[in-house]
C-alpha positions in Angstrom: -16.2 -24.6 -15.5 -14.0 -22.2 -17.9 -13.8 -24.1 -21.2 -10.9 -22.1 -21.6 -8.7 -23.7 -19.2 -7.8 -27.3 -19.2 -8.9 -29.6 -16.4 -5.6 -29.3 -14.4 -5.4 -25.4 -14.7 -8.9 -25.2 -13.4 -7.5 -27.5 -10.4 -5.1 -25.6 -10.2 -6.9 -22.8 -9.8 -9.4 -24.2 -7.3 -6.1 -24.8 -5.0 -5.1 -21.5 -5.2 -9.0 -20.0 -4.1 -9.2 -22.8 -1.2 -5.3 -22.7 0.2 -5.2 -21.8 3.8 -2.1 -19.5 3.0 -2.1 -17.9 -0.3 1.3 -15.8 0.5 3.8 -18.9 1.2 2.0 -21.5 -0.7 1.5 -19.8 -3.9 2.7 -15.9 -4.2 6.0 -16.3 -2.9 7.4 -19.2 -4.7 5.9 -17.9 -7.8 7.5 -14.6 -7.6 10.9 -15.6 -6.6 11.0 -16.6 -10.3 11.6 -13.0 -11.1 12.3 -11.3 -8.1 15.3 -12.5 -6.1 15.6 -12.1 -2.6 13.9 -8.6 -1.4 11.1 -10.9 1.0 10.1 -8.1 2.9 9.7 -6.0 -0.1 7.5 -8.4 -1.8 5.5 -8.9 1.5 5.1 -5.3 1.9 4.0 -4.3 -0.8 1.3 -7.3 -2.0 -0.1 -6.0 1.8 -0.2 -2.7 0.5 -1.5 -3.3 -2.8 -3.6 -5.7 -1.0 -5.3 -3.2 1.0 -6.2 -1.4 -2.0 -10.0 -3.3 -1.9 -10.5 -2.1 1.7 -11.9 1.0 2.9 -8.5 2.4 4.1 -5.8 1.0 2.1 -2.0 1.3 3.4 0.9 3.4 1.7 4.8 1.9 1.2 7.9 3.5 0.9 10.5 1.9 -0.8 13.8 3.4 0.6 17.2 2.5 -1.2 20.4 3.7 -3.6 19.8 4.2 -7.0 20.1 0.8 -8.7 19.6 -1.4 -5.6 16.2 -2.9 -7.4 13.0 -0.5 -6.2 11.1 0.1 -9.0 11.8 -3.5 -10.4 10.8 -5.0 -7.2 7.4 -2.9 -6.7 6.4 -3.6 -10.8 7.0 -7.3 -10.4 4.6 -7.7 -7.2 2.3 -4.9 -8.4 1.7 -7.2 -12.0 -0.3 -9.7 -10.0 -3.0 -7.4 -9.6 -5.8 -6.0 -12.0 -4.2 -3.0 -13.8 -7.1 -1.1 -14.2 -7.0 0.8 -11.6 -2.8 1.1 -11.1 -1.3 4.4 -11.8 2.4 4.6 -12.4 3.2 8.6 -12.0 6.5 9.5 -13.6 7.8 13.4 -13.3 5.6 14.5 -16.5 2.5 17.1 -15.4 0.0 15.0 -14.0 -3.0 16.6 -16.4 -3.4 13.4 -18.4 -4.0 11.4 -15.4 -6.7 14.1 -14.4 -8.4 13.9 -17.3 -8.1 10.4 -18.0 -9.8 9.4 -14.3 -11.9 12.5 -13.6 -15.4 12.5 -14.1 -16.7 16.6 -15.3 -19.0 17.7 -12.6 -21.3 20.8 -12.3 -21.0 23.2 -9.1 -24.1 21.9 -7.7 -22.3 17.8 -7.8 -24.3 16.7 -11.1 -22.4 15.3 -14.0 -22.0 16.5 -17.1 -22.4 15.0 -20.4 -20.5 16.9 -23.3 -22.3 15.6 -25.6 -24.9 17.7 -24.2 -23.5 20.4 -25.5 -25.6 22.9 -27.7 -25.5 22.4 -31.7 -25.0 25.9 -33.6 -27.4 25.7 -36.3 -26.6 26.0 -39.7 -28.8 27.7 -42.1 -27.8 25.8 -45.3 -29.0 22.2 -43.6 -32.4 23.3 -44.8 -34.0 22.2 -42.0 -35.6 25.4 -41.1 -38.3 26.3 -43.6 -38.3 30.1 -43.1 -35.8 32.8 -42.1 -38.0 33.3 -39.3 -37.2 29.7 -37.9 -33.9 30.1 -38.6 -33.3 33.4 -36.4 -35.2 31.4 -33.6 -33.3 28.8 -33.7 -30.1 30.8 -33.7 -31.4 33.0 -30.6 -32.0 30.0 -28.5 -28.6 28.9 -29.4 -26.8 31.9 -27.9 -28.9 31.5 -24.9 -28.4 28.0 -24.5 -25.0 28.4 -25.4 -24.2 31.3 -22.8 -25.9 29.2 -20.1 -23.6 25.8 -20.7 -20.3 28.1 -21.0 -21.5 29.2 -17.5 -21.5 26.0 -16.8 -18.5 24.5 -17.8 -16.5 27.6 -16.3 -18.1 26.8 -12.9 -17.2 22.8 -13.4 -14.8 20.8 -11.9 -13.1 17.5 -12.0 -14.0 14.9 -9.5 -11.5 12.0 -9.2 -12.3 9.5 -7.1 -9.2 7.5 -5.9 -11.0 5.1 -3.6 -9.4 1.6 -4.5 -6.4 2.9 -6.9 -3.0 1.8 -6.3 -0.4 5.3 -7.3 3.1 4.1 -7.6 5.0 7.6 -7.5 8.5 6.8 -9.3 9.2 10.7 -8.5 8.9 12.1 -5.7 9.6 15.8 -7.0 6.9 15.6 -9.5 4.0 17.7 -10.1 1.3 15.1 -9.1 2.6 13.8 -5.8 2.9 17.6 -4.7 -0.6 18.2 -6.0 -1.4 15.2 -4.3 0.1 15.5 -0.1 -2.7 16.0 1.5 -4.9 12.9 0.3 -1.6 10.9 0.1 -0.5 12.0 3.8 -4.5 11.0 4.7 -4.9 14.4 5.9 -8.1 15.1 4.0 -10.5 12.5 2.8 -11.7 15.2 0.1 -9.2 18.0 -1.3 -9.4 20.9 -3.8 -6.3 22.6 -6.2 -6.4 24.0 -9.3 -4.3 23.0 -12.3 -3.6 25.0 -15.7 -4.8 23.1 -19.0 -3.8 23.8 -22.2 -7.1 24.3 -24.0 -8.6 25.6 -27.8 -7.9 29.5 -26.7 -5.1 29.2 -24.8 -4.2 28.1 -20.8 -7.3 27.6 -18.6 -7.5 27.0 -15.2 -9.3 24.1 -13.8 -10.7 22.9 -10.7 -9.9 19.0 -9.3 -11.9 17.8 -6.4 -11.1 14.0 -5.3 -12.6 11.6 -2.6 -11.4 8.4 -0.9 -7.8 7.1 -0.2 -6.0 5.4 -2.5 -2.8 3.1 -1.9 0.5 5.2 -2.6 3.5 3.4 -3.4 6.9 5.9 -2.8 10.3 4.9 -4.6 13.4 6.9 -2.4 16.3 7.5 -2.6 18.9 8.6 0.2 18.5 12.3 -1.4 14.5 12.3 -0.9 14.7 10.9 2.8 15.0 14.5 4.4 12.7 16.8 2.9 9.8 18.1 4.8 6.9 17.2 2.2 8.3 13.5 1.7 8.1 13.1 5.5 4.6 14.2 5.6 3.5 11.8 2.8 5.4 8.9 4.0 4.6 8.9 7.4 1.9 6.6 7.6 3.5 4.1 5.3 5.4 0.8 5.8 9.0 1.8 5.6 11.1 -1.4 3.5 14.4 -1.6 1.8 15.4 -3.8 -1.2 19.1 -5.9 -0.2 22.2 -5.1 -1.2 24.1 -7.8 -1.2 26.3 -9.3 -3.0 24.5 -12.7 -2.5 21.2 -10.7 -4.1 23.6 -10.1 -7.2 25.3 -13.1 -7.9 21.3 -15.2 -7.8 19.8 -12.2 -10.1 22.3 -11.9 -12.3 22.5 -15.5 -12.9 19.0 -15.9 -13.3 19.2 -13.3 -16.0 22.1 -15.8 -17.6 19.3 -18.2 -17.6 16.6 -16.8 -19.4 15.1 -18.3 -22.8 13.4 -15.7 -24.4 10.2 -17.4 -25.7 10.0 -19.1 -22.0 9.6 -15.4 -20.2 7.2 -14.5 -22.8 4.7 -16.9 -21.6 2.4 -16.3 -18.2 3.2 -18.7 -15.9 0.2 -20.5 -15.0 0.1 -19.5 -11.3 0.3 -16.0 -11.9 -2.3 -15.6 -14.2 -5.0 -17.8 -11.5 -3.2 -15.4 -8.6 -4.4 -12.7 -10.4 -8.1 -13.9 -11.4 -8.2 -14.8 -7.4 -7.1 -11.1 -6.8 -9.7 -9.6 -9.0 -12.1 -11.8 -7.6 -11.7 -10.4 -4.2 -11.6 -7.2 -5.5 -14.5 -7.4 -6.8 -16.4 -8.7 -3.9 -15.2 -6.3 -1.0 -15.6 -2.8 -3.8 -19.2 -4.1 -4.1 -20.0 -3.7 -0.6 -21.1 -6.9 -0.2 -18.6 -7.4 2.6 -16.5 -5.7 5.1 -14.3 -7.0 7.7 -13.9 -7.3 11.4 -11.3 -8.4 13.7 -12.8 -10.6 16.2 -10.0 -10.0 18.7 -11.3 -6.8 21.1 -7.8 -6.8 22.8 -5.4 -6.9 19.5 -3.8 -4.1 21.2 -2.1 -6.0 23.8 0.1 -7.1 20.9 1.4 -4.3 19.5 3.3 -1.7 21.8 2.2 1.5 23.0 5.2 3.3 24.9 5.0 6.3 22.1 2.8 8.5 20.5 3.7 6.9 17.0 2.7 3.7 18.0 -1.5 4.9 17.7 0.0 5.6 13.7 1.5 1.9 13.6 -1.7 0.4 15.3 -3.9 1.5 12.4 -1.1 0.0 10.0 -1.1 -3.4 11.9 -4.9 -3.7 12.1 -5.2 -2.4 8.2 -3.1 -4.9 7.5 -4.7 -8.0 9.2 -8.0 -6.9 7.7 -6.0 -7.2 3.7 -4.6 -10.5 4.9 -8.5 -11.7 5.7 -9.7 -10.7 2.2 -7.3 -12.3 0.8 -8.7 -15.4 2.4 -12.0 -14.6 2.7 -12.9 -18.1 1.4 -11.0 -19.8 4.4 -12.7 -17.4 6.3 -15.8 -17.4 8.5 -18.8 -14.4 8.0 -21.2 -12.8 10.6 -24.4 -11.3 9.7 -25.1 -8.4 11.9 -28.1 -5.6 10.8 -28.1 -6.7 7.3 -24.2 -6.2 6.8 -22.0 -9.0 6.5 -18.6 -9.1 8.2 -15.4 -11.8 7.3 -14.3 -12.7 10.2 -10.6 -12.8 10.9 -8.6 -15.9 12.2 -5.9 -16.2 14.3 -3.7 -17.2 11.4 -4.3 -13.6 10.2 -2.8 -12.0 13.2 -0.1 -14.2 13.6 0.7 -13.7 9.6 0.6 -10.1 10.4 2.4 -10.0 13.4 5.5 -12.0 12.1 5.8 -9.3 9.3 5.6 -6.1 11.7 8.6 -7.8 13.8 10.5 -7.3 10.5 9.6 -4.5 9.9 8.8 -2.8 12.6 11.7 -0.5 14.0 12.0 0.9 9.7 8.2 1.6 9.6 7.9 3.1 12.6 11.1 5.4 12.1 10.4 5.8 8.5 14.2 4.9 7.9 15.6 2.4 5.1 17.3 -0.2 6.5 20.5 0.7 5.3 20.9 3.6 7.4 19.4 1.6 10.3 22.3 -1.1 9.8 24.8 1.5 9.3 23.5 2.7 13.0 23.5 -0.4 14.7 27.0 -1.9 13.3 28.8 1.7 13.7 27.1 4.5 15.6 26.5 1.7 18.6 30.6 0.6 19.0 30.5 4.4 20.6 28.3 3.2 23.5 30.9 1.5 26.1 29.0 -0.8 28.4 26.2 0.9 29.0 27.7 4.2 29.2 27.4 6.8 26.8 31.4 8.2 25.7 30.1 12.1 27.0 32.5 13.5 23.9 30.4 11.1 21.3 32.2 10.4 17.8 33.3 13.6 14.6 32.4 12.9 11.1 36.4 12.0 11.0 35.8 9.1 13.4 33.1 7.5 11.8 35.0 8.0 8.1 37.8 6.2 9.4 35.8 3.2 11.5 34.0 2.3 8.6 36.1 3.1 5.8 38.9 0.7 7.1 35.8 -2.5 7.2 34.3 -2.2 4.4 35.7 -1.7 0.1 33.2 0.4 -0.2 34.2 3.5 1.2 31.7 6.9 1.4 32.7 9.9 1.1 32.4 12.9 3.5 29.2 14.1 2.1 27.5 11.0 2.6 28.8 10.2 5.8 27.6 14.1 6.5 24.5 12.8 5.5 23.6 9.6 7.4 24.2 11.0 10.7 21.9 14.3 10.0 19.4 11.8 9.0 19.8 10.1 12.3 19.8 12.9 14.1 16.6 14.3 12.8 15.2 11.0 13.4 16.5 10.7 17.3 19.0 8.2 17.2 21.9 10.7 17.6 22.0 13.9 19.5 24.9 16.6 18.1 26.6 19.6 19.8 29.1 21.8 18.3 33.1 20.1 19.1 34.6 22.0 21.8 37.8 21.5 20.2 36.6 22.9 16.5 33.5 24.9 16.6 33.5 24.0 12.5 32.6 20.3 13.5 29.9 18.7 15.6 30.0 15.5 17.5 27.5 12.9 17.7 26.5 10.9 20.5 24.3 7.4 20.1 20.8 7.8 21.8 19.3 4.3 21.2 20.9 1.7 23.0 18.5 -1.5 22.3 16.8 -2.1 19.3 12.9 -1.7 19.0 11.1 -4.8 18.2 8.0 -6.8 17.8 7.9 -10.0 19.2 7.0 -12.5 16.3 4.1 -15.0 17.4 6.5 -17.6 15.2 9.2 -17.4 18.1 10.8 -20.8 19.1 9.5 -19.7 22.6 6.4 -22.2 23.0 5.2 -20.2 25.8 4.8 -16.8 24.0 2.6 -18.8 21.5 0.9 -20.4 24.0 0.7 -17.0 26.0 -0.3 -15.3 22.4 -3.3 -17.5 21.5 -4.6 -17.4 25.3 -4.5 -13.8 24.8 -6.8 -14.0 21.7 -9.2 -16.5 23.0 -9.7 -14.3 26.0 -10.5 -11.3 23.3 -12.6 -13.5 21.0 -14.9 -14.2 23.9 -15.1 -10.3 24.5 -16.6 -9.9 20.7 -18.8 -13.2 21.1 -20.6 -11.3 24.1 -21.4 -8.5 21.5 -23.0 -11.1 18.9 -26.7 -12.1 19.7 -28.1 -15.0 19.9 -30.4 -14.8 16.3 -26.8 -13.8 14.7 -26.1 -16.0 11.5 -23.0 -17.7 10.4 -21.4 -18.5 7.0 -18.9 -19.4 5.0 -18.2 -19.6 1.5 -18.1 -23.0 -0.2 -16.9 -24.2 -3.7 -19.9 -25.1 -5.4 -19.2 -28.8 -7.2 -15.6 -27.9 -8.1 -16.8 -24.8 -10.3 -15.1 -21.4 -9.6 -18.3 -20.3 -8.0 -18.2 -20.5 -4.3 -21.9 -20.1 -2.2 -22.7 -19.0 1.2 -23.2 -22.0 3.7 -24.9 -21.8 6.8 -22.6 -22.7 9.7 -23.2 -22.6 13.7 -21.7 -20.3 15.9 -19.5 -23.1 17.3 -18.2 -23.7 14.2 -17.6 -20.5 13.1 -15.6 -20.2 16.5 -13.4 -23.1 15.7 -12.8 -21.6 11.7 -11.7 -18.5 13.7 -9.2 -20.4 16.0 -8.3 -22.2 12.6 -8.5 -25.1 14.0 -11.7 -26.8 12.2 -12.2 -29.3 9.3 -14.0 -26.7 7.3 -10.5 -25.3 6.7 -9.4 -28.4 4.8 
């Protein structure tokens, strides 16, 4: 027991390791005490963060207008987490974070330690008894010295950014240009140079990193179009804070409410939160563990009618594998060639799955939801019945449809600039006005929304259907298990925050899986 914490904390604490659904039971309740509204933002991106522990972590973009709450939202949920290894990279040069996370390696991969570095000696130390010594000493200095020089000049950084969290509050900045290729996961490893200001002037330097880590993307409208923030963001959850004037009224009346010396204080559940959160960390970076989806037919789930769909896949599978570690003490373990694997339940996929139905259509157009509503409420009232109208709508047309709903009007620029957005993302098509040859017109391409059926639905027979469907691929995995194959799970040992492996029975370990066991209790 932590003498530190009094006996309710640490049972308070206990509940928080053993709760069957960390997210709703704990995480969300606590953070709507500083972050109002936003859901699928805080979902998002405690997934994302989440991920972070795994082998290949998920990226975010946060898409909104200035002021609608981003960067707020992202630092609120990203404070549950050990700090250590988050990054926050502004639009300064990048060199301190180089310096502060790289690791100085020789060309052959060994590191080096400066303080290895060879000592000019000094004559008047009088610790050479002749001249003779002296001038020997001084020779092997210029050798040695000559030969580490050589050394250093051939060096290079190595960063490893396996299990970092990057929040990139610029998108134009130095680093996250430096930084594409790993950030895009086009290149496990990459290479670039960067000038650093030394003794004797600029020098250039080599950076080598390894792994993946999680990048977190704040955007505005502005950044949405550019080539290079496409190709980062592209494999990243796509979610957009609210703007509504519900959202307002609760935050600013929350901020009304504050007491100073109150806010100042950790609330209890956020400081066990994160001491579960570092726990897990810790576990899955030592390698202890990995994790498997017991489900060989997930894939009947999610669709597959476009190519982009193999992108989302990998998202939706990375994802149930983050909500699993987060419950690995829930969660039942295989042993399998001397690895062990956490076993994911059904609660996991259906956790996971009723979050891609939100946000499924942004992610997998990489479009804020603004611009997504803007489609659906305005573009689609120039679809008649079915029929597309063959002479589609003018900037002038849409300008005065939704100027005359809403008090917020846009101006042309901005109007200009939602439906180029859409029509580099396909859901408009444009062709120059055969009436003005200045103009174009814009015709609606979607006409039903895209959409992942949530395994929450009302419907008790997609449910039914749902879990059928995951029996049937559980079965499938169970065939690839041998009989000698040894279950776990991890149990609290006498109420102490040190939890033990249990032997379990395959049966049993079945039934934790189909979380529908007493073990779970």
């Amino acid at each position: 027991m932590n003498p530190q914490l009094s006996i309710e904390e640490q049972e308070h604490l206990m509940e928080i390791f053993k709760s069957k659904n960390v997210i709703y039971s704990h995480y969300l309740p606590d953070i709507d005490n500083d972050v109002k509204h936003d859901t699928d933002v805080k979902l998002a991106t405690f997934y994302v963060a989440l991920s972070s522990f795994l082998k290949s972590p998920l990226n975010e973009t946060v898409k909104g207008e200035s002021g609608v709450g981003k960067t707020y939202g992202i630092k609120q949920v990203l404070s549950y987490f050990p700090q250590d290894k988050i990054h926050y990279i502004g639009s300064e040069s990048p060199t301190a974070f180089y310096h502060d996370t790289g690791i100085l390696m020789t060309k052959e991969g060994k590191q080096i330690n400066l303080d290895d570095e060879p000592i000019k000696p000094i004559k008047s130390n009088k610790i050479y008894k002749t001249e003779e010594e002296f001038e020997v000493a001084k020779a092997n200095y210029i050798k040695t010295k000559k030969e580490w020089c050589k050394i250093i000049n051939e060096s290079y950084l190595e960063i490893d950014l396996s299990h970092r969290i990057m929040f990139f509050l610029d998108v134009e900045s130095e680093g996250f240009k430096k930084l594409l290729p790993v950030l895009s996961h086009d290149n496990e490893t990459i290479e670039f140079n960067f000038t650093d200001k030394g003794t004797n002037g600029l020098k250039t330097k080599k950076v080598r990193t390894k792994g993946f880590p999680c990048a977190i993307f704040a955007m505005t409208e502005r950044d949405m179009g550019k080539r290079e923030n496409e190709r980062a963001t592209r494999q990243a959850f796509c979610v957009s804070p609210e703007d509504t004037e519900e959202k307002v009224r609760d935050a600013n009346k929350a901020k009304a409410q504050e007491i100073k010396w109150e806010i100042k204080r950790e609330r209890p559940t956020k400081t066990k939160l994160r001491e579960l959160l570092s726990t897990i960390r810790d576990i899955f970076i030592s390698g202890k563990y990995e994790v498997q989806i017991p489900f060989l037919n997930i894939d009947e789930l999610y669709p597959n009618n476009e190519i982009r769909n193999m992108r989302g896949f990998s998202q939706f599978k990375d994802a149930i594998e983050a909500n699993t570690a987060l419950h690995i003490h829930q969660r039942a373990i295989v042993e399998f060639d001397g690895i062990k694997y956490v076993l994911s339940s059904i609660q996991d996929v259906e956790m996971i799955v009723d979050l891609f139905s939100k946000l499924y259509e942004s992610t997998g157009s990489n479009m804020d939801a603004a611009l997504l509503k803007f489609y659906w409420e305005y573009c689609i009232l120039f679809i008649s019945n079915g029929t597309l109208f063959v002479d589609g709508f003018t900037v002038n047309d849409m300008l005065d449809r939704y100027n005359t709903v809403n008090k917020k009007k846009i101006p042309r620029t901005t109007m200009n600039n939602k439906l180029n957005l859409l029509f580099k993302k396909g859901y408009l098509d444009k062709c120059r006005d055969s009436f003005n040859n200045k103009q174009f017109r814009y015709i609606p391409l979607k006409t039903k929304k895209e959409e992942l059926t949530p395994t929450n639905n009302t419907n008790s027979e997609i449910v039914l259907s749902t879990r059928l469907l995951l029996e049937k691929g559980l079965k499938n995995f169970f065939n690839h298990v041998t009989v000698d194959s040894r279950f776990y799970i991890l149990k609290n040992n006498n109420g102490t925050e040190q939890f033990e492996e249990v032997e379990i029975t395959r049966q049993e370990a079945e039934e934790i899986i189909l979380y529908k066991n007493g073990l779970l209790k």
